[in-house]
mmJSON file of the N, C-alpha and C atoms, coordinates in Angstrom:
{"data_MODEL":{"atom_site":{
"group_PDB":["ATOM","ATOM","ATOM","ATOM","ATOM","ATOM","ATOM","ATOM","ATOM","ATOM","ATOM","ATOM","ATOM","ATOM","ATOM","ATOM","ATOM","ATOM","ATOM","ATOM","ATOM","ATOM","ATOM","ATOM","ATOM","ATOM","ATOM","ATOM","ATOM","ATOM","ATOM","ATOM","ATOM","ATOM","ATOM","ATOM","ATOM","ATOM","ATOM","ATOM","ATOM","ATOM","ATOM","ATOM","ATOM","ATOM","ATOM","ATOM","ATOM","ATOM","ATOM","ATOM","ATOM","ATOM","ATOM","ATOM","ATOM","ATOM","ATOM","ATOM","ATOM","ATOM","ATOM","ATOM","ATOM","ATOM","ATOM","ATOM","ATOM","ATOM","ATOM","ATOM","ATOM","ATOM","ATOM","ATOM","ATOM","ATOM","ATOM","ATOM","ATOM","ATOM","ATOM","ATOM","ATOM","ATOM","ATOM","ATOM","ATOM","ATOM","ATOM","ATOM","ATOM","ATOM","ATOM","ATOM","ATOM","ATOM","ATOM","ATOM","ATOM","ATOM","ATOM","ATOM","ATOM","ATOM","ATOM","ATOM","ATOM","ATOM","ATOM","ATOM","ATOM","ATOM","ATOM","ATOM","ATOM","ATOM","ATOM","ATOM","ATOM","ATOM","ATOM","ATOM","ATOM","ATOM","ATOM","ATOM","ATOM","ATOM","ATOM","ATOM","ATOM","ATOM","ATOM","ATOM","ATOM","ATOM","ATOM","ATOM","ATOM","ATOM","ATOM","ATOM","ATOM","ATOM","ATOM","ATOM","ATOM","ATOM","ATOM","ATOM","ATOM","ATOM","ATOM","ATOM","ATOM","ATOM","ATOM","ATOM","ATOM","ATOM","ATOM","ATOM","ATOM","ATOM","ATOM","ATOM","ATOM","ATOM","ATOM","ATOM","ATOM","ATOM","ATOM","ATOM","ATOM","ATOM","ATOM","ATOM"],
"id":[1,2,3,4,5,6,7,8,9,10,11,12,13,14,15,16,17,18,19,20,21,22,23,24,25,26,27,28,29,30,31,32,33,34,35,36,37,38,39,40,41,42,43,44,45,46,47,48,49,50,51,52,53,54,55,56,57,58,59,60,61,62,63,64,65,66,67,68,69,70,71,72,73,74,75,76,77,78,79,80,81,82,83,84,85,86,87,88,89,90,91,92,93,94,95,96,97,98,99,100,101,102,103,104,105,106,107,108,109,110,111,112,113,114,115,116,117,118,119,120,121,122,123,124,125,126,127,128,129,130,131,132,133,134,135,136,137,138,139,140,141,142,143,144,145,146,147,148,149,150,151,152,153,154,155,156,157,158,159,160,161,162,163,164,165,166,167,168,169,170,171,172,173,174,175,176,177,178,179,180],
"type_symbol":["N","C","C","N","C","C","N","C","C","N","C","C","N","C","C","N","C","C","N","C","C","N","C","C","N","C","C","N","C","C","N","C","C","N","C","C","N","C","C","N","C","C","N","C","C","N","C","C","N","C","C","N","C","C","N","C","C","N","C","C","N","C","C","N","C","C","N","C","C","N","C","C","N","C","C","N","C","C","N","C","C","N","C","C","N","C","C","N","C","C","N","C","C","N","C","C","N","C","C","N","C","C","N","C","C","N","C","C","N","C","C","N","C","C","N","C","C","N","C","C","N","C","C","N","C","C","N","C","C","N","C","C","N","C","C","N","C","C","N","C","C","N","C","C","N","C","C","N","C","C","N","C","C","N","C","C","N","C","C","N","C","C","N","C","C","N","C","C","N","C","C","N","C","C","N","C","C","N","C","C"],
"label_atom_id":["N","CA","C","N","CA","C","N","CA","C","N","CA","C","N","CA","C","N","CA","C","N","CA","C","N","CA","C","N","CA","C","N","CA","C","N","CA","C","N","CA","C","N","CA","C","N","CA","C","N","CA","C","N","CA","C","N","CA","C","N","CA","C","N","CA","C","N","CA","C","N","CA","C","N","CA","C","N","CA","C","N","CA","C","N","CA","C","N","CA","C","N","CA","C","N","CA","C","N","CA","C","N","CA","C","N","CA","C","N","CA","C","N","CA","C","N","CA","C","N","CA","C","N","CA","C","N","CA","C","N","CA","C","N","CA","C","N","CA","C","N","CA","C","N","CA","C","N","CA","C","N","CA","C","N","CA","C","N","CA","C","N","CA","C","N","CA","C","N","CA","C","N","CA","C","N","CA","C","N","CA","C","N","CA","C","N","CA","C","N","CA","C","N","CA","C","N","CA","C","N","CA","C","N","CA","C","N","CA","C"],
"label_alt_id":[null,null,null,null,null,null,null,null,null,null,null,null,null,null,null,null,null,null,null,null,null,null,null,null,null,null,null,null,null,null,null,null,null,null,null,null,null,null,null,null,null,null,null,null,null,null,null,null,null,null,null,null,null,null,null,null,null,null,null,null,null,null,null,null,null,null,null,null,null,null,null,null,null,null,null,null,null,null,null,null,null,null,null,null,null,null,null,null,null,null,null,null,null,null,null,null,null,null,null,null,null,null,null,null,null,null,null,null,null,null,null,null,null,null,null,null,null,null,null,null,null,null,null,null,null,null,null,null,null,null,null,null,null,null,null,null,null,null,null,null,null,null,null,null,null,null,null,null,null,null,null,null,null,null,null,null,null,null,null,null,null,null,null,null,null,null,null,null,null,null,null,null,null,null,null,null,null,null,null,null],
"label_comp_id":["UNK","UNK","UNK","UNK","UNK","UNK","UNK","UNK","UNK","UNK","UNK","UNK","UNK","UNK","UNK","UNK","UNK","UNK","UNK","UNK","UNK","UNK","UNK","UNK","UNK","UNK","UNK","UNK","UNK","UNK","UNK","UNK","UNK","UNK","UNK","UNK","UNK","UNK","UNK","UNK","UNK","UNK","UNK","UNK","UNK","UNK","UNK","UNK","UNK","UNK","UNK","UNK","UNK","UNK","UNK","UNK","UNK","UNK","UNK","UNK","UNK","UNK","UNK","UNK","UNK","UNK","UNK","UNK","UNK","UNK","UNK","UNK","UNK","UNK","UNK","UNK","UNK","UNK","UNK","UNK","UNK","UNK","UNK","UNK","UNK","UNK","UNK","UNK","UNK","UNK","UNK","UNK","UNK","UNK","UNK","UNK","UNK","UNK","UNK","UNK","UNK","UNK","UNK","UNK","UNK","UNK","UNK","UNK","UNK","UNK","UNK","UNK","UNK","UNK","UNK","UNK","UNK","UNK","UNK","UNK","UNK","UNK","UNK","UNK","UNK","UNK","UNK","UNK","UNK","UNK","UNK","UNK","UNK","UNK","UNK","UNK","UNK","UNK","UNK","UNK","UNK","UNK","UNK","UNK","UNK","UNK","UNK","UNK","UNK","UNK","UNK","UNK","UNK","UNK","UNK","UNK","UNK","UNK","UNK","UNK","UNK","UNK","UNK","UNK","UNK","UNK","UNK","UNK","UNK","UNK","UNK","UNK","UNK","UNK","UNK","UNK","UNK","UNK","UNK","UNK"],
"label_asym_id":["A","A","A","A","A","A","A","A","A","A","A","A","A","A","A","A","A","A","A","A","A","A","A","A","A","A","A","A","A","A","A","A","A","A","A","A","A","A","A","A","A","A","A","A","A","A","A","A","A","A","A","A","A","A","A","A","A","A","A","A","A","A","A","A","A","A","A","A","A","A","A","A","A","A","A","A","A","A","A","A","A","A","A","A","A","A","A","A","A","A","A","A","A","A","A","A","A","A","A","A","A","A","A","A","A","A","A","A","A","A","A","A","A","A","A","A","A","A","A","A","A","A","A","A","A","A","A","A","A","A","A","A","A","A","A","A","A","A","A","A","A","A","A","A","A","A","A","A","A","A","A","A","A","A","A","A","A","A","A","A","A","A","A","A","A","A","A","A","A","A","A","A","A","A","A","A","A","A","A","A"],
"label_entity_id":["1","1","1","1","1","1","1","1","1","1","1","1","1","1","1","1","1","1","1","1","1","1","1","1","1","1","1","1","1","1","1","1","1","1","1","1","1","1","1","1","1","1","1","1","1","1","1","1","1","1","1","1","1","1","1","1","1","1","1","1","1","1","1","1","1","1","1","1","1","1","1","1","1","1","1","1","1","1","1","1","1","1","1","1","1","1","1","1","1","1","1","1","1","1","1","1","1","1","1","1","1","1","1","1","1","1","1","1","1","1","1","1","1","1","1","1","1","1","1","1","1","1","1","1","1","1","1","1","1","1","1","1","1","1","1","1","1","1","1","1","1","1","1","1","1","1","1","1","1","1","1","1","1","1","1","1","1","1","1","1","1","1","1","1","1","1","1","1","1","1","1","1","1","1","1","1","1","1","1","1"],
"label_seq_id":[1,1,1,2,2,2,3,3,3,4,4,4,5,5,5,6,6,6,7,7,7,8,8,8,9,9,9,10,10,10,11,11,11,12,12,12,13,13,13,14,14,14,15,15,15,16,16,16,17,17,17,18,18,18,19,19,19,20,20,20,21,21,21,22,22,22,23,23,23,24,24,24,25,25,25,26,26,26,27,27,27,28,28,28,29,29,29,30,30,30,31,31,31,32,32,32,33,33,33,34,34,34,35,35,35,36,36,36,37,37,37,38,38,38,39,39,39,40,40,40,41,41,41,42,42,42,43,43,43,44,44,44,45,45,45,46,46,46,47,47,47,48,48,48,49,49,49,50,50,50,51,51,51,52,52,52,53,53,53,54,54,54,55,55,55,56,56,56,57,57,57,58,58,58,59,59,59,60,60,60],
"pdbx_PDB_ins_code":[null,null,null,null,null,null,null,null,null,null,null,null,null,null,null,null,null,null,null,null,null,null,null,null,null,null,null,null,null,null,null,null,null,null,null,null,null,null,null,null,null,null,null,null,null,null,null,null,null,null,null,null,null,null,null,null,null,null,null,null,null,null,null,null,null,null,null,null,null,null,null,null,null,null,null,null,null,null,null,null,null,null,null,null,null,null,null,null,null,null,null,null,null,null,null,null,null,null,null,null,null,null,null,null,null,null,null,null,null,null,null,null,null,null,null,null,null,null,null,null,null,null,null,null,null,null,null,null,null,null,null,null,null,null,null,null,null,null,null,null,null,null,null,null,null,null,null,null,null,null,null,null,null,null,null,null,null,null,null,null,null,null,null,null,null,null,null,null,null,null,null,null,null,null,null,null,null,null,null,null],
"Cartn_x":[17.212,16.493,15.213,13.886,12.542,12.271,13.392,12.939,13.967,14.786,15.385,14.887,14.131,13.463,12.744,12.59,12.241,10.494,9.931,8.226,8.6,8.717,8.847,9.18,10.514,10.958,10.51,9.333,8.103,6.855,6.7,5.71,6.037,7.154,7.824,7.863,8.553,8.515,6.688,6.046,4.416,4.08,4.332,3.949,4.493,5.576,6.736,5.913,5.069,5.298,3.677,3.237,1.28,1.711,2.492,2.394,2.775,3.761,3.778,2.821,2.036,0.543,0.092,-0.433,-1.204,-1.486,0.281,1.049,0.557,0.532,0.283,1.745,2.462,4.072,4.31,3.796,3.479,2.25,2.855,1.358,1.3,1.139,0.824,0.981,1.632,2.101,0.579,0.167,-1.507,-2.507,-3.954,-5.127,-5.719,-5.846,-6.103,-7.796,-8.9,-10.104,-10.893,-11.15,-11.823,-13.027,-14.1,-15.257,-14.926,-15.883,-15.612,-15.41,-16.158,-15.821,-14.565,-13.43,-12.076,-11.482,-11.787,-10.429,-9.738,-9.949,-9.308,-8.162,-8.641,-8.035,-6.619,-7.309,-6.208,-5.085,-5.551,-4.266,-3.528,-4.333,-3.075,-1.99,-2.642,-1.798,-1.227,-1.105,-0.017,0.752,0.729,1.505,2.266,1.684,2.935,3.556,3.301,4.011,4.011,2.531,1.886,1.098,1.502,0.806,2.254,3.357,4.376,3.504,4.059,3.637,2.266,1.291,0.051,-0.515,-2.027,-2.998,-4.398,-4.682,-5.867,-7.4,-8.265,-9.443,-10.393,-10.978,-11.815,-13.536,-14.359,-15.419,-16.543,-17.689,-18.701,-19.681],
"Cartn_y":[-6.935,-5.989,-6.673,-6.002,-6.632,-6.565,-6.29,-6.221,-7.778,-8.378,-9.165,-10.442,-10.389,-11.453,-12.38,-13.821,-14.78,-14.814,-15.399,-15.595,-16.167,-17.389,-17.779,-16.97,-16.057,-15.022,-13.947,-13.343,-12.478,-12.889,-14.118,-14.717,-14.833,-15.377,-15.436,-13.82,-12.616,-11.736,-11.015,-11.433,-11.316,-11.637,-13.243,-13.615,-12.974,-12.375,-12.277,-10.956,-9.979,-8.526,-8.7,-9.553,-9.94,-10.54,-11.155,-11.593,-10.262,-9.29,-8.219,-7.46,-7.088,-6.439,-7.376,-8.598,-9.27,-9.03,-8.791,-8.303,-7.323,-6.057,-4.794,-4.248,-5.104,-4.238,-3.502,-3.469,-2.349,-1.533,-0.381,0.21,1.85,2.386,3.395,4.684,5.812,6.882,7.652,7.655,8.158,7.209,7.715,6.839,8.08,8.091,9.228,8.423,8.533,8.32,9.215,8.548,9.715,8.805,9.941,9.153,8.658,7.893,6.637,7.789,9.254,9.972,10.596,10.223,10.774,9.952,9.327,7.603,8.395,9.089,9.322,10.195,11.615,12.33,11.693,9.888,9.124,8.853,8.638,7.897,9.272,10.447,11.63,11.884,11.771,11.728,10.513,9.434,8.551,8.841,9.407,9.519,11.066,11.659,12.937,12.384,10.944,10.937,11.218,11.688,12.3,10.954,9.798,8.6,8.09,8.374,7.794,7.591,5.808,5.655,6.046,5.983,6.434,5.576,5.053,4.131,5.361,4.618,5.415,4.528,4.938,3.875,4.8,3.994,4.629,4.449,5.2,4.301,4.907,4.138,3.887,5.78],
"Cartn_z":[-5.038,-5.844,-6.316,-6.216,-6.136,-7.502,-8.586,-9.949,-10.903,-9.981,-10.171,-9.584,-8.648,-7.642,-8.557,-8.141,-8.853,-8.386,-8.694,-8.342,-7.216,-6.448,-5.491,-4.45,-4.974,-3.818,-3.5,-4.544,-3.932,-3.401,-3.676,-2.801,-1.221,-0.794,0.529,0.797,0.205,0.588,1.353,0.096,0.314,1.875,1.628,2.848,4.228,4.133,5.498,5.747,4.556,4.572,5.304,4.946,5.48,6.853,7.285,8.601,9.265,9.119,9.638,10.158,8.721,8.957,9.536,9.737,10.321,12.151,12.244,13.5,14.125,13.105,13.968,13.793,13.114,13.006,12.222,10.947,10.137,9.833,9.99,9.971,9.248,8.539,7.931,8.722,8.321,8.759,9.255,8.16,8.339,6.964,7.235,6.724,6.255,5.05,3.843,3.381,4.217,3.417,2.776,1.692,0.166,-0.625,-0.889,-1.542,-2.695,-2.46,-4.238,-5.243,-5.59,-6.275,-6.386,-5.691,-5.677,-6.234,-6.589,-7.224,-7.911,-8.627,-9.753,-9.061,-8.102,-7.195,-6.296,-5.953,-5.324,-6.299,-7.32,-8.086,-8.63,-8.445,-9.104,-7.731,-6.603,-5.603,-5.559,-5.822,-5.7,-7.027,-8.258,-9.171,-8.634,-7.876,-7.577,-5.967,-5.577,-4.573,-2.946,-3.289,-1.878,-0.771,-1.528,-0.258,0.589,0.331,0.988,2.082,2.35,4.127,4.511,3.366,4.007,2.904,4.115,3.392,2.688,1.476,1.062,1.061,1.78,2.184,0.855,0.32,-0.457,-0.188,0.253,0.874,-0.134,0.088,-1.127,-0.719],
"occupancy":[1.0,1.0,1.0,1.0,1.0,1.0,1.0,1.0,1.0,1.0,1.0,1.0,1.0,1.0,1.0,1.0,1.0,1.0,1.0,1.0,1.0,1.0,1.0,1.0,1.0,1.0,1.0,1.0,1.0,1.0,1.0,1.0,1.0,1.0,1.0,1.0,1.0,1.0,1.0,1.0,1.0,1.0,1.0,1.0,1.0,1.0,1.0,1.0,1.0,1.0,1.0,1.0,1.0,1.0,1.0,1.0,1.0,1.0,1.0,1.0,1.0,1.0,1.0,1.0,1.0,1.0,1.0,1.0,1.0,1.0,1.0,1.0,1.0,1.0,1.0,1.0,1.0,1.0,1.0,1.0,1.0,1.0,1.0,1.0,1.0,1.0,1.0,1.0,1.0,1.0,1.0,1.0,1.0,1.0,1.0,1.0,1.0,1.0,1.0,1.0,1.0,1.0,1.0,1.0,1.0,1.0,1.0,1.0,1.0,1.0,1.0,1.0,1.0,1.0,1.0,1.0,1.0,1.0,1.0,1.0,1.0,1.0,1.0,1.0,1.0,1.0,1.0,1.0,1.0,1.0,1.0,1.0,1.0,1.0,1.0,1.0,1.0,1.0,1.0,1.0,1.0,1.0,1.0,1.0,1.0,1.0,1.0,1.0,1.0,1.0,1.0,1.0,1.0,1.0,1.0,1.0,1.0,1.0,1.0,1.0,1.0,1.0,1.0,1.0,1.0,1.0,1.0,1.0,1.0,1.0,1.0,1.0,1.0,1.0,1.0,1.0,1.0,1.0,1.0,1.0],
"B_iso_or_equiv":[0.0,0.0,0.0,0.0,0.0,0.0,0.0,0.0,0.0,0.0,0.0,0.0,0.0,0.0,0.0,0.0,0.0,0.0,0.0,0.0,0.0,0.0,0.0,0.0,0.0,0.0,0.0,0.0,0.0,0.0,0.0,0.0,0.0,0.0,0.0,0.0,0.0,0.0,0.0,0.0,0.0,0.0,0.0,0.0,0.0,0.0,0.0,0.0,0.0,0.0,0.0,0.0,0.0,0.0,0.0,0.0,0.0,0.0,0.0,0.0,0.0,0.0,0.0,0.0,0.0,0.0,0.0,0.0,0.0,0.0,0.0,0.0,0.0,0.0,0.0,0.0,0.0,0.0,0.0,0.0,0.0,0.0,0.0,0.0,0.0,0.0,0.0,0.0,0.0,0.0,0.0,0.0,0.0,0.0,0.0,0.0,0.0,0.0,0.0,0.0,0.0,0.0,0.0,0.0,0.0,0.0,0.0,0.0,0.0,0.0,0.0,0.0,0.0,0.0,0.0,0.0,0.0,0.0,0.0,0.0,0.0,0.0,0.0,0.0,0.0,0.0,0.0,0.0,0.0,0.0,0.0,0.0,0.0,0.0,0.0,0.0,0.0,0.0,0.0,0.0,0.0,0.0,0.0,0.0,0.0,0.0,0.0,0.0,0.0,0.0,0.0,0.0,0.0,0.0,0.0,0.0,0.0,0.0,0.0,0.0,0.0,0.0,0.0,0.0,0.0,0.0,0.0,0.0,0.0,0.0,0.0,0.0,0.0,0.0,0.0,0.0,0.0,0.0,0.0,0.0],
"pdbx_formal_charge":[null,null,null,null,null,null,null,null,null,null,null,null,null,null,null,null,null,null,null,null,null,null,null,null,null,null,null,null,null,null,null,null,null,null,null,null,null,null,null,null,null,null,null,null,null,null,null,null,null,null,null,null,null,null,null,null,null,null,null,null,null,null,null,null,null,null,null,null,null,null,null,null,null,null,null,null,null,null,null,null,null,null,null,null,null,null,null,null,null,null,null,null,null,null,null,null,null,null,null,null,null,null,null,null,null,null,null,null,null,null,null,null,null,null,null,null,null,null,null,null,null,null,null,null,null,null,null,null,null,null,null,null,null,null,null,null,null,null,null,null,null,null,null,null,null,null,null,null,null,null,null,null,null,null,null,null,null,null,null,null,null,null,null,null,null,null,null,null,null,null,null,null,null,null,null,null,null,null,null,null],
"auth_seq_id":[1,1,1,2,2,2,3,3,3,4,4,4,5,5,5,6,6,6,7,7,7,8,8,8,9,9,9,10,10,10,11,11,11,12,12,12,13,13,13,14,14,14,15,15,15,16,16,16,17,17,17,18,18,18,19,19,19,20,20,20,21,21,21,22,22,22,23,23,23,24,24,24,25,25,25,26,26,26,27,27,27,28,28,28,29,29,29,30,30,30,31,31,31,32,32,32,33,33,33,34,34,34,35,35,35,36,36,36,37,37,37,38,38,38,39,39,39,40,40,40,41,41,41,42,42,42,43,43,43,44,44,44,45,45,45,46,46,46,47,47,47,48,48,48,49,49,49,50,50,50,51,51,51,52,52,52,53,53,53,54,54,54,55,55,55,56,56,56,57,57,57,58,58,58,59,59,59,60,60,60],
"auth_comp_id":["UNK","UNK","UNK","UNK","UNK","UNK","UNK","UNK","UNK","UNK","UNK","UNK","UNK","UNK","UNK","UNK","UNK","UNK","UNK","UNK","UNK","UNK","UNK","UNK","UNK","UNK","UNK","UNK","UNK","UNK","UNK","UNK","UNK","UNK","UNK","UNK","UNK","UNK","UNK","UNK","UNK","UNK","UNK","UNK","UNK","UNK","UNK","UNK","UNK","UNK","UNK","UNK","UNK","UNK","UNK","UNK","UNK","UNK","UNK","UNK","UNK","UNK","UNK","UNK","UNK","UNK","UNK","UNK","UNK","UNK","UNK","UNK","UNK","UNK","UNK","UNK","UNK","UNK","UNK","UNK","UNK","UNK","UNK","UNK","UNK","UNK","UNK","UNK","UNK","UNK","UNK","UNK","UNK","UNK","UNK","UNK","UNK","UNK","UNK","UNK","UNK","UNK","UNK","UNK","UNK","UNK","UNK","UNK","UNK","UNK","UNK","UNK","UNK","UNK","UNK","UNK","UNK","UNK","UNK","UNK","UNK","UNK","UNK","UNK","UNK","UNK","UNK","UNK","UNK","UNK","UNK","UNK","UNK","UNK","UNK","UNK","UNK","UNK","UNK","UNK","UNK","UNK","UNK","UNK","UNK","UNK","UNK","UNK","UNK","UNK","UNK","UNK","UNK","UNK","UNK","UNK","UNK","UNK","UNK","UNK","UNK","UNK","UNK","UNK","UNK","UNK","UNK","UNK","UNK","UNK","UNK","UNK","UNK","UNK","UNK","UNK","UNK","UNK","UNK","UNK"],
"auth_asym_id":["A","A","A","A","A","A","A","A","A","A","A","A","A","A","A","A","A","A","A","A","A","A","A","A","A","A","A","A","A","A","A","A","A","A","A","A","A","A","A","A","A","A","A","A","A","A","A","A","A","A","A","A","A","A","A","A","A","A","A","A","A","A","A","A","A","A","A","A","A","A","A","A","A","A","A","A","A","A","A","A","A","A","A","A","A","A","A","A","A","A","A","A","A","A","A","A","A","A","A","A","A","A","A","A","A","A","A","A","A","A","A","A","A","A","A","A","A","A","A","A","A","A","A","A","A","A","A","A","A","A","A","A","A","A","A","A","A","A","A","A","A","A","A","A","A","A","A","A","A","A","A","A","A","A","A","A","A","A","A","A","A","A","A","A","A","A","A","A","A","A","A","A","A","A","A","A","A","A","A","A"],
"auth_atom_id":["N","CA","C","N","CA","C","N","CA","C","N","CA","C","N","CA","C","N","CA","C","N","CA","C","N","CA","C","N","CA","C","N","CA","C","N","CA","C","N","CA","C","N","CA","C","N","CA","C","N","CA","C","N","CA","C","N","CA","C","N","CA","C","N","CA","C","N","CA","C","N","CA","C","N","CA","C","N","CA","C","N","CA","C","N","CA","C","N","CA","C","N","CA","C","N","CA","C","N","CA","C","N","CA","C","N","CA","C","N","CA","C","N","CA","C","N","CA","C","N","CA","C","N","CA","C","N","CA","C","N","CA","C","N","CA","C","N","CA","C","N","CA","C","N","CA","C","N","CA","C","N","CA","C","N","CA","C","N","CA","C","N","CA","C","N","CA","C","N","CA","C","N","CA","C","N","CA","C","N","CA","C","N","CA","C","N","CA","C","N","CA","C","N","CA","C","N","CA","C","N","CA","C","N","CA","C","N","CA","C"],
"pdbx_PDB_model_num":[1,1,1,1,1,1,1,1,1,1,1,1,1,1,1,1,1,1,1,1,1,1,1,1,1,1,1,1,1,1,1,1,1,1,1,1,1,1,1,1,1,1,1,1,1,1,1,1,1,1,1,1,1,1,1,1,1,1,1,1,1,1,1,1,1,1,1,1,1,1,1,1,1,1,1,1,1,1,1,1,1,1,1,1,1,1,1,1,1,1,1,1,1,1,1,1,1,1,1,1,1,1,1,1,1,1,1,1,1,1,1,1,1,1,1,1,1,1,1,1,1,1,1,1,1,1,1,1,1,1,1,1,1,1,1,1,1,1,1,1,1,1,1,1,1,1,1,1,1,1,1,1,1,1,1,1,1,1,1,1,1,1,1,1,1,1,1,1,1,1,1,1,1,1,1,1,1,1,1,1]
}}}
């Protein structure tokens, strides 16, 4: 449980979860990009749950 995990053992997790991505083994369901004027728009959609599995690119 990642709420019981010691510092050391989320760092290793970190690392194991970045070599993945590094991989190409994980990768995002879909890529949700939104203007810098949506930030706010992004974070109401991650508080109702709507980024599962999806990256949000925010561009200038």
């Amino acid at each position: 449980m990642i709420s019981h995990a010691t510092v050391s053992e989320l760092a290793e997790a970190a690392g194991a979860v970045n070599r993945l991505l590094a991989a190409g083994r994980v990768a995002p369901r879909e890529i949700v990009s939104l203007p810098l004027s949506a930030v706010g728009e992004a974070h109401r959609m991650l508080e109702r749950g709507e980024l599962r599995g999806r990256r949000v690119v925010v561009r200038p």
